[in-house]
Backbone as JSON, one array per atom type, in Angstrom:
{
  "sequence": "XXXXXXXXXXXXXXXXXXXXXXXXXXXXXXXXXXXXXXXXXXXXXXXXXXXXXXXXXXXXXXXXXXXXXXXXXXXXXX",
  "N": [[45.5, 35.39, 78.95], [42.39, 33.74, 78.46], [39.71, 33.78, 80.47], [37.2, 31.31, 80.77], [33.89, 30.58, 80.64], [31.05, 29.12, 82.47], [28.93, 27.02, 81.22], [26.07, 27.82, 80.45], [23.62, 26.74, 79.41], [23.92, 23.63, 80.39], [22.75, 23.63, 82.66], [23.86, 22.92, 85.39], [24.92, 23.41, 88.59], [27.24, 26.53, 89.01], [30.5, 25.9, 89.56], [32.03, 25.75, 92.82], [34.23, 28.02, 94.5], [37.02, 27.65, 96.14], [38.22, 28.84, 98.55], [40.88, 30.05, 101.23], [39.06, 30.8, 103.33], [36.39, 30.24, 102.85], [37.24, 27.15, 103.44], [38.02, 27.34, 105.48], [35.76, 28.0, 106.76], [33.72, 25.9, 106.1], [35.08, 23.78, 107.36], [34.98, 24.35, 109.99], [31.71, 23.88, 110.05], [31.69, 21.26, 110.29], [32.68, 20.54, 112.05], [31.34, 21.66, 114.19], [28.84, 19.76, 113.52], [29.94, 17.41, 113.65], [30.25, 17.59, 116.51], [27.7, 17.99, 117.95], [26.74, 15.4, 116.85], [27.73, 13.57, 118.16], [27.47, 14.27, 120.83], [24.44, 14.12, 120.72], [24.94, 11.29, 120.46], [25.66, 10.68, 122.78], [23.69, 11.07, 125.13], [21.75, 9.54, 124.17], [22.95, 7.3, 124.29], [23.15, 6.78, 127.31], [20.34, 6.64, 127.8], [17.89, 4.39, 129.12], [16.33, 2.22, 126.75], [13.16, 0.65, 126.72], [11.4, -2.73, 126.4], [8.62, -3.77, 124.72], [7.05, -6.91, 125.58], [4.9, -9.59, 123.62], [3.75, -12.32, 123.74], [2.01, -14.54, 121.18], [-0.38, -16.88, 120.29], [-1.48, -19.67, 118.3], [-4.54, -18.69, 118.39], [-4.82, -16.38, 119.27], [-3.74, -13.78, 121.56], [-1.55, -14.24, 124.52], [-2.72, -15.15, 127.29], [-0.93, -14.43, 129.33], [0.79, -12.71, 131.27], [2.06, -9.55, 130.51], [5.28, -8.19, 129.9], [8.28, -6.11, 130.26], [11.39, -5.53, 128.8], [14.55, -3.74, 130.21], [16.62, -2.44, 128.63], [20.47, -0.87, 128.64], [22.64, 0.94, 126.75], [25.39, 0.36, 126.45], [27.65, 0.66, 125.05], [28.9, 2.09, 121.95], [29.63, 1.29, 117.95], [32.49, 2.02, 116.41]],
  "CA": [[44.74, 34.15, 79.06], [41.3, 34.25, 78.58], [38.69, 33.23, 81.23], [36.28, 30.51, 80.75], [32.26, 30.78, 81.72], [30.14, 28.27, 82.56], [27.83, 26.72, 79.9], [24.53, 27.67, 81.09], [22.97, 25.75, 79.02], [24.02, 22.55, 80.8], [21.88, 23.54, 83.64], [24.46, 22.27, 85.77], [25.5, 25.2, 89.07], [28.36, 26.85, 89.04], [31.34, 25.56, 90.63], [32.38, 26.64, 93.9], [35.49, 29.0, 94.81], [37.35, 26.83, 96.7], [39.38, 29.81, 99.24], [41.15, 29.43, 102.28], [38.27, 31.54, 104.04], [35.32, 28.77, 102.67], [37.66, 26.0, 103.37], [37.86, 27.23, 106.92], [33.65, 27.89, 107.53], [33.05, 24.64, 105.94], [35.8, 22.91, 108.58], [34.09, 25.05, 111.49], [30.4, 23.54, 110.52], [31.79, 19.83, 110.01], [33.49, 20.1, 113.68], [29.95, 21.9, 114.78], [27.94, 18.8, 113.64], [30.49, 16.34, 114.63], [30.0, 17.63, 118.59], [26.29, 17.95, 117.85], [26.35, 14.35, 116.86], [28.54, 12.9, 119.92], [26.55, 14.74, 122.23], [23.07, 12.88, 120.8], [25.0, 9.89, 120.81], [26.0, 10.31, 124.59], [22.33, 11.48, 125.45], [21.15, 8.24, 123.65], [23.58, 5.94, 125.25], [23.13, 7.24, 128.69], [18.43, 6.58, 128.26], [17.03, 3.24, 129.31], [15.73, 1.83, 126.13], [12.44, -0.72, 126.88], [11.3, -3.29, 124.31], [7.43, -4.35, 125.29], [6.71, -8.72, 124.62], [3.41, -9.99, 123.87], [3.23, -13.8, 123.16], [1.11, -14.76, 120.35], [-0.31, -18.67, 119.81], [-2.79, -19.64, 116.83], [-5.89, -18.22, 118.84], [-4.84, -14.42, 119.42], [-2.65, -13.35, 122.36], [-1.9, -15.45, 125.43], [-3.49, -14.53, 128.94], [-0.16, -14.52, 130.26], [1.04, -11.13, 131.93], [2.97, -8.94, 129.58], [6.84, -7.82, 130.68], [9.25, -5.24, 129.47], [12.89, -5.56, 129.06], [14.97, -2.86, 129.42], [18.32, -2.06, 128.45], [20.78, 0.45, 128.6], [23.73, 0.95, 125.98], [27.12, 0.16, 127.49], [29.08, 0.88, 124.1], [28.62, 2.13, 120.36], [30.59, 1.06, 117.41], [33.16, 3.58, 115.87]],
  "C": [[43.26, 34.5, 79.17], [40.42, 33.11, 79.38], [37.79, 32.22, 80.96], [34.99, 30.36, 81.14], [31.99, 29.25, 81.43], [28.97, 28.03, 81.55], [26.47, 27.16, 80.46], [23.38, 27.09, 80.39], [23.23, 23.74, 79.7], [23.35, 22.16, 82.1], [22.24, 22.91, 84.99], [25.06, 24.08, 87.12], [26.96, 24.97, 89.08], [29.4, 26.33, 90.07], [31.52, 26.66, 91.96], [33.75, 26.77, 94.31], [35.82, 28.22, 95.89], [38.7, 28.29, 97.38], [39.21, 29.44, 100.76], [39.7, 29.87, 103.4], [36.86, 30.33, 103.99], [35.53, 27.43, 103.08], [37.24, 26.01, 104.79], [36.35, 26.95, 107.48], [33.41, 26.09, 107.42], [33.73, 23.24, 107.26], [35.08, 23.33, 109.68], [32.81, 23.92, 111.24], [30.57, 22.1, 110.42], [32.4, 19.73, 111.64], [32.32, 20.77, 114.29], [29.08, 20.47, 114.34], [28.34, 18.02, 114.04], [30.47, 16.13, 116.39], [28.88, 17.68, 118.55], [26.08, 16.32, 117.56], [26.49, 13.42, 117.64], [27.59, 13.4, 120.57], [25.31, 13.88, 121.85], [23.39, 11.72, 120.9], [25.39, 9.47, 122.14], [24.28, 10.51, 124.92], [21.33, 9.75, 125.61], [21.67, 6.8, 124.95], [23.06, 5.86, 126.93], [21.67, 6.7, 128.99], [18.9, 4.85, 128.26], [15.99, 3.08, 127.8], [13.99, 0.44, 127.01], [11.02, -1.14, 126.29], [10.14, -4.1, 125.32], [7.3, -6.48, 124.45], [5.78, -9.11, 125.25], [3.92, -11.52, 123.1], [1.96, -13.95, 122.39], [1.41, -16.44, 120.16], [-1.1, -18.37, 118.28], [-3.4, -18.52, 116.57], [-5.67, -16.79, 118.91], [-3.42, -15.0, 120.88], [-2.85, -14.16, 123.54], [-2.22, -14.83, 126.82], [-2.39, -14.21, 129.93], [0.44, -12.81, 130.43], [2.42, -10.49, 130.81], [4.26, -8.15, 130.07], [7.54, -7.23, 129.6], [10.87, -5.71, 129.85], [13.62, -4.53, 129.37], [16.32, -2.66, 130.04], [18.78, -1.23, 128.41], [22.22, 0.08, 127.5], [24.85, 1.19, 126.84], [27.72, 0.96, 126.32], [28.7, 0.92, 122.35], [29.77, 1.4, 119.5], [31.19, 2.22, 116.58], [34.12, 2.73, 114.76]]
}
């Protein structure tokens, strides 16, 4: 049976060797970013967000004293 190359004229890269050894790394760094991404999303959840409000009329801004809200995340969606 004879082998097959890659066109290199199609400017297109070479496929990739799909072995149990690549299958595994690539599972390792998808379960490394998946706990890297939980963990920023606990980090996140856990801060005090707070959201500044200025009243605006016509004239410009209103004389009245400016107040923050601030919230904390109870619960993401999954």
């Amino acid at each position: 049976m004879k082998k097959r190359k890659v066109n290199p004229k199609l400017g297109l890269p070479a496929p990739k060797v799909l072995t149990k050894n690549t299958l595994l790394r690539e599972a390792q760094e998808r379960e490394t970013l998946r706990r890297g991404f939980l963990a920023l999303q606990e980090k996140i959840k856990n801060e005090e967000i707070s959201i500044p409000f200025v009243f605006f009329t016509a004239v410009g801004a209103v004389n009245a004293p400016i107040f923050e809200v601030d919230i904390k995340l109870t619960s993401t969606r999954h």
